[in-house]
N, C-alpha and C positions, 0 to 999 in steps of 0.2 A: 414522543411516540411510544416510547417503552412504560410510560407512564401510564398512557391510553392502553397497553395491550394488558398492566396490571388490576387498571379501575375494570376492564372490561372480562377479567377473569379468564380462565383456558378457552381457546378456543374447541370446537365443537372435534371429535374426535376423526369424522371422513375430514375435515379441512383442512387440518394443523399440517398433517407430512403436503398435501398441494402450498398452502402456502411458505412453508419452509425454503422447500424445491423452489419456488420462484426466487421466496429473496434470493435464494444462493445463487441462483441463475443472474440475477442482476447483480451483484457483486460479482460474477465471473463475466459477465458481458462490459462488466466498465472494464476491468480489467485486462480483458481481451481487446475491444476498443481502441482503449491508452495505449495498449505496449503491443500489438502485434507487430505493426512497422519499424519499431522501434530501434531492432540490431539490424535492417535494412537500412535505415535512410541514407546515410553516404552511398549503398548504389543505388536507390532510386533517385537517390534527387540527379545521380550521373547519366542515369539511362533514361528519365525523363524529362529533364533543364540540362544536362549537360553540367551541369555543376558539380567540383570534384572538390571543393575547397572543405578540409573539415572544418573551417569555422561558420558554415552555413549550417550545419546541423547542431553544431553547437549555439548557433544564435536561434533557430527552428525551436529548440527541447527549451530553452530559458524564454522565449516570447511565450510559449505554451503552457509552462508553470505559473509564469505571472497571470498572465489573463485564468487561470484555472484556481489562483490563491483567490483572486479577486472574485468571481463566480461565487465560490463555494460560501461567504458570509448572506450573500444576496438570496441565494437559494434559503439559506437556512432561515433568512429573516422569513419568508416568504410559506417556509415550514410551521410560522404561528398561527398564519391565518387560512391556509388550503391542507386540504386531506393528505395524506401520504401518497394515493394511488394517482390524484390529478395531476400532482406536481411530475413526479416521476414518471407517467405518461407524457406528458407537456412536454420534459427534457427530451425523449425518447424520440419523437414524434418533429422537434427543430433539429437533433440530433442527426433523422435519417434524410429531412430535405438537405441540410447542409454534407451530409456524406454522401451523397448522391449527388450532386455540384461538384465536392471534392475532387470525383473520381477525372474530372476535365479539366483540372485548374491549366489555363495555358500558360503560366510562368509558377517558377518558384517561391517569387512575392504572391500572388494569390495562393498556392497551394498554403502557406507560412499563415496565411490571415484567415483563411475557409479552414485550417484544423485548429488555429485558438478559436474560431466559434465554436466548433464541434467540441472541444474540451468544454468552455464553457456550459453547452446545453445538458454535456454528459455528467456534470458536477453533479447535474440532478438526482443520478443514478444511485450518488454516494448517501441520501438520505433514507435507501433502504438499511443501511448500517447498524442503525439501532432498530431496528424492527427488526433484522437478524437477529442480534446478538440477544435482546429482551425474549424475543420467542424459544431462542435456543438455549440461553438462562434457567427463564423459566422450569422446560424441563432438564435440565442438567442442576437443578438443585436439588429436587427429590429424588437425585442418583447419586450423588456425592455426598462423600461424609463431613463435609466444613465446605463455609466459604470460598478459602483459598485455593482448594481441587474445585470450584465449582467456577471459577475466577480463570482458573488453569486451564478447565476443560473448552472455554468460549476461546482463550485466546488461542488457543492449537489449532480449535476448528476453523478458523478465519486464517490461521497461517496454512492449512491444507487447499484449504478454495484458493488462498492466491496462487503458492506453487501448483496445485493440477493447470488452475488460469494462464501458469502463466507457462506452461507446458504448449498448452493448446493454445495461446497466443504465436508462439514463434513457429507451431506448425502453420497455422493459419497465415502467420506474415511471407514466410518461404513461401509456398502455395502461392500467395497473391503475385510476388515475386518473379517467380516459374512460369506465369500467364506471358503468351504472346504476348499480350496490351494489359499490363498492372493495372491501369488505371480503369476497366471493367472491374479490377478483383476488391478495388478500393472504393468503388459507386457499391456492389455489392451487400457492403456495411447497413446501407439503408434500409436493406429486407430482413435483417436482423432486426432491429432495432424497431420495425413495426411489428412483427411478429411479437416482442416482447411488449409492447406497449399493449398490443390486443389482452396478454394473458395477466399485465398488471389493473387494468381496468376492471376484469372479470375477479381478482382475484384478492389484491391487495387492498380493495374497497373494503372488505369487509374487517380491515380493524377499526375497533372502534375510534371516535371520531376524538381526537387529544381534546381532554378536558383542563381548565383555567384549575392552576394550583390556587388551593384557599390559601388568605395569609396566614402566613408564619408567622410567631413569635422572632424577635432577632436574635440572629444565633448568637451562641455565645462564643466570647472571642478563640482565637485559635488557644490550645494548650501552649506556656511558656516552656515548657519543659526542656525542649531541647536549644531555646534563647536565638535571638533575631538574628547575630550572626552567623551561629552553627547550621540556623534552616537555612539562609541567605547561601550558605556552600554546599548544604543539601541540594538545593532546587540548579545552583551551578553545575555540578554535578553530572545532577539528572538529562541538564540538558545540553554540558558538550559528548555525553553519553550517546543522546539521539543524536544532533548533529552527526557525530563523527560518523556513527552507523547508519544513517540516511547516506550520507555523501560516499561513504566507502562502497553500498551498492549499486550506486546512481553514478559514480566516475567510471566505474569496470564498464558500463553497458556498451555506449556507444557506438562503440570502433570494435566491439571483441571478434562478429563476422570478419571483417577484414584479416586483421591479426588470424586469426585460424586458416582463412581462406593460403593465406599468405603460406601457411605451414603443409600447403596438398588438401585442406581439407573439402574443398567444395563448397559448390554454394549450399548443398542439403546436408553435408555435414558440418559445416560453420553454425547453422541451424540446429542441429539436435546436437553439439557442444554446446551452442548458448545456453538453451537448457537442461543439460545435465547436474548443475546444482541444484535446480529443484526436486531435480529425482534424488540425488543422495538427502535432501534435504525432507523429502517423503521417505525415506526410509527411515528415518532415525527420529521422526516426530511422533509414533507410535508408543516412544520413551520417553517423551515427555516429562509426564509424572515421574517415573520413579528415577529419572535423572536430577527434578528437581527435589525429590525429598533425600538424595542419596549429598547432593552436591551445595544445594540451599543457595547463597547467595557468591557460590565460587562457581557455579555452573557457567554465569556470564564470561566472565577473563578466559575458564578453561573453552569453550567455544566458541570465539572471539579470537585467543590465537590460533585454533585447527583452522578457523577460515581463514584466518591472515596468511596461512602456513600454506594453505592450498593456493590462494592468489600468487604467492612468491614462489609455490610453484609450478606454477604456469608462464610467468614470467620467464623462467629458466626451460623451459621446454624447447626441444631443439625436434622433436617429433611428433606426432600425432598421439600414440597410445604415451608419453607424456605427458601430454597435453589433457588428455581423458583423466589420469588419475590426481592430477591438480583439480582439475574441475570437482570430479568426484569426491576429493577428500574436502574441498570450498565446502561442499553443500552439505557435506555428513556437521560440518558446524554450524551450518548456515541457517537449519531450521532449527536446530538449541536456540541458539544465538538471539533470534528474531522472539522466539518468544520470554525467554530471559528480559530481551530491552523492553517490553513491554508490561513485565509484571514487575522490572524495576523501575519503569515510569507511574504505573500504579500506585506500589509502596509508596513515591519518593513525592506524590502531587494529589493525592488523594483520587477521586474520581471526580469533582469537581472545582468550580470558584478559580479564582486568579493565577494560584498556582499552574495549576493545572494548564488555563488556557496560556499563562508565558511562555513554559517550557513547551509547550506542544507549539504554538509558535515561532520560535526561535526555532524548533527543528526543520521548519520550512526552509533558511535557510541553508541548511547542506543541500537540495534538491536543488538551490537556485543557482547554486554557485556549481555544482558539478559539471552541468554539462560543457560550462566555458573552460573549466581547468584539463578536462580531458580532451577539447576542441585544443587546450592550447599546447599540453603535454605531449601530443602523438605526432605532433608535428616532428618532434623530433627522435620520437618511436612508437610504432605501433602498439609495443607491448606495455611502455611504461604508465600506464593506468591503473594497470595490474598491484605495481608496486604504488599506486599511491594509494588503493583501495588495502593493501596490505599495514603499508604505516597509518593507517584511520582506525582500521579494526585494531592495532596496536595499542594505538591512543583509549581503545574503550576498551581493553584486557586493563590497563595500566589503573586508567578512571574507577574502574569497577570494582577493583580490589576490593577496597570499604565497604562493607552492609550497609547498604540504605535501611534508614530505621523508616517503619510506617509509618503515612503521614495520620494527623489528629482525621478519626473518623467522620464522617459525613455525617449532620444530621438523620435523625429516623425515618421521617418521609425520603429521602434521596434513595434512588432506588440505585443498587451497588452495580448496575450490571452494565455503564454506560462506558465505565476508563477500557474496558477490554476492545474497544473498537479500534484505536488507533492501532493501524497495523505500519510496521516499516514505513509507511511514509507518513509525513503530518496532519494535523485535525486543528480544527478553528472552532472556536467556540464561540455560538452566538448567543443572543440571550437569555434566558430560563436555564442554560446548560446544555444545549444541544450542540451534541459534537457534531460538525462535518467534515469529513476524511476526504484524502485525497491517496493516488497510489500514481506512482513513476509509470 
């Protein structure tokens, strides 16, 4: 697709900021989508099934992932032969019958099976990703003075649309919450989701249509330089790097409403606690750049412990405005952090080929495995999730020390603007190189 929007040159000067606006808009609607219920469900599933057990919502978020890892190759294979706007409408559009059903599930087994459909349909959503990131490339390279700031400036902006997202997710899930009958605020979803499909029809049709790569000459083999074992611990590296940092996000979520609720906070402010690291995480992503050229490749570890630092202290919170300035100090690293793992996933896997899709792989793991460990940890404290999202982020200060050296360049055809997608959570790569992303 990014390929299609470079054969097919800038677009026309009234269209470019409409379609920007939408993809971003579909990137924050999956995202809102996926996670507004998400620091609810232990009491929705109470208030609507009666079920109090955390391991129901832990088995909920892992059926949900599976079925959503699964989806996203199917979509992308599917990305070779339909437009960007049919496919994405399609999702949209199965997306809002099924969250319209959702809002009645009359047990918990049906609601559990009616939202991996809806993940599934919504994976759709994730192949506006490269048509972001290629349109917003594009112009962010005639503004930047090297690749690397131009590399920089994609992945911050994809880290800003998640935190605003994921701000106005957890007001949207409270809200839904707060309704006499949730299950109105959860059929709801479907009037979204056609409204968006209307304005990707009208709108996203108009990139050009992906054209078949001519063949290539065979690349030439990777550079020896750095010898099969050294890369072999490179690309390890790279990828208990992501793990740790996928799972350190994805175990804190679950249960944090509770745990806050537990401390006085309420239900609306269990709510604007969950997300307060995104807000420290929006203030400090403005600094982006001149943290990374001040910090280089120690930005990671040094951001990675302020959020570990902030988790452990939350953990320790015995009050509310405690509890605020752990949260707040989490997210003052949280958004360094997030774009760091990402331009050392770059560095450490190039932008495409095998590398690339293993370690981005393997990171799906931490997301699979969280929500069963934080199902099973709380059991014996609400808070200790906290702490084990603190020793993860530890594990990737510790990891990270070492400079990943860049990996051997990409071919000349390979357009450089497609490794910036993978945000916080993982990407599957299917054929030709087309990433498709996934977010908790």
């Amino acid at each position: 697709m990014s390929a299609a929007r470079q054969a097919g040159g800038a677009a026309p000067a009234r269209s470019g900021l409409p379609l920007r606006a939408v993809l971003i808009a579909v990137i924050a609607l999956y995202l809102i989508a996926e996670t507004a219920l998400a620091p609810f469900l232990p009491q929705l599933f109470e208030r609507l099934y009666g079920v109090d057990d955390p391991g129901a919502t832990g088995l909920y978020l892992w059926i949900c992932r599976i079925v959503g890892l699964v989806a996203l190759p199917l979509w992308g294979l599917a990305a070779r032969r339909r437009p960007l706007h049919q496919l994405v409408a399609t999702g949209l559009c199965a997306a809002a019958a099924v969250d319209l059903v959702l809002g009645f599930a009359p047990s918990y087994a049906a609601f559990t099976a009616l939202s991996a459909a809806s993940v599934a349909a919504n994976a759709a959503l994730l192949l506006a990703y490269p048509a972001f990131i290629a349109e917003h490339t594009r112009k962010a390279a005639g503004e930047q003075s090297d690749a690397e700031h131009a590399e920089l400036a994609a992945v911050r902006s994809i880290v800003v649309v998640f935190h605003v997202a994921a701000v106005a997710a957890t007001l949207v899930g409270a809200g839904v919450l707060a309704l006499p009958d949730p299950r109105l605020g959860v059929s709801a979803f479907a009037v979204v989701d056609v409204v968006l499909a209307v304005l990707i029809l009208r709108v996203l049709r108009r990139l050009p249509a992906r054209e078949d790569k001519p063949a290539q000459a065979p690349a030439a083999p990777a550079a020896p330089a750095a010898g099969g074992r050294s890369r072999w611990a490179l690309l390890a590296r790279a990828a208990l790097i992501g793990v740790a940092f996928d799972f350190a996000l994805a175990v804190a979520r679950p249960f944090f409403t509770e745990f806050a609720e537990d401390l006085g906070s309420g239900s609306t402010g269990g709510a604007v606690l969950f997300f307060l690291p995104s807000v420290g995480a929006l203030i400090t992503l403005p600094f982006a750049r001149r943290c990374h050229d001040r910090f280089g490749h120690r930005l990671l570890p040094v951001a990675a412990l302020v959020c570990a630092g902030g988790f452990l202290w939350q953990y320790a919170a015995t009050s509310l405005p405690s509890l605020v300035s752990g949260r707040l100090v989490a997210g003052l690293g949280l958004g360094l952090a997030q774009v760091a793992v990402e331009m050392r996933m770059f560095h450490s896997t190039g932008t495409a080929g095998p590398a690339f899709t293993a370690v981005e792989t393997v990171r799906s793991a931490g997301l699979l495995a969280a929500p069963l460990i934080s199902a099973a940890v709380v059991s014996h404290d609400l808070a200790l999730p906290l702490t084990v999202a603190a020793a993860a982020l530890a594990c990737v200060a510790v990891t990270s020390l070492a400079p990943a050296r860049r990996a051997a360049a990409a071919p000349a055809t390979a357009p450089v603007a497609h490794r910036e997608l993978v945000l916080a959570d993982r990407a599957v790569t299917v054929p030709d190189g087309l990433p498709v992303h996934a977010k908790e």
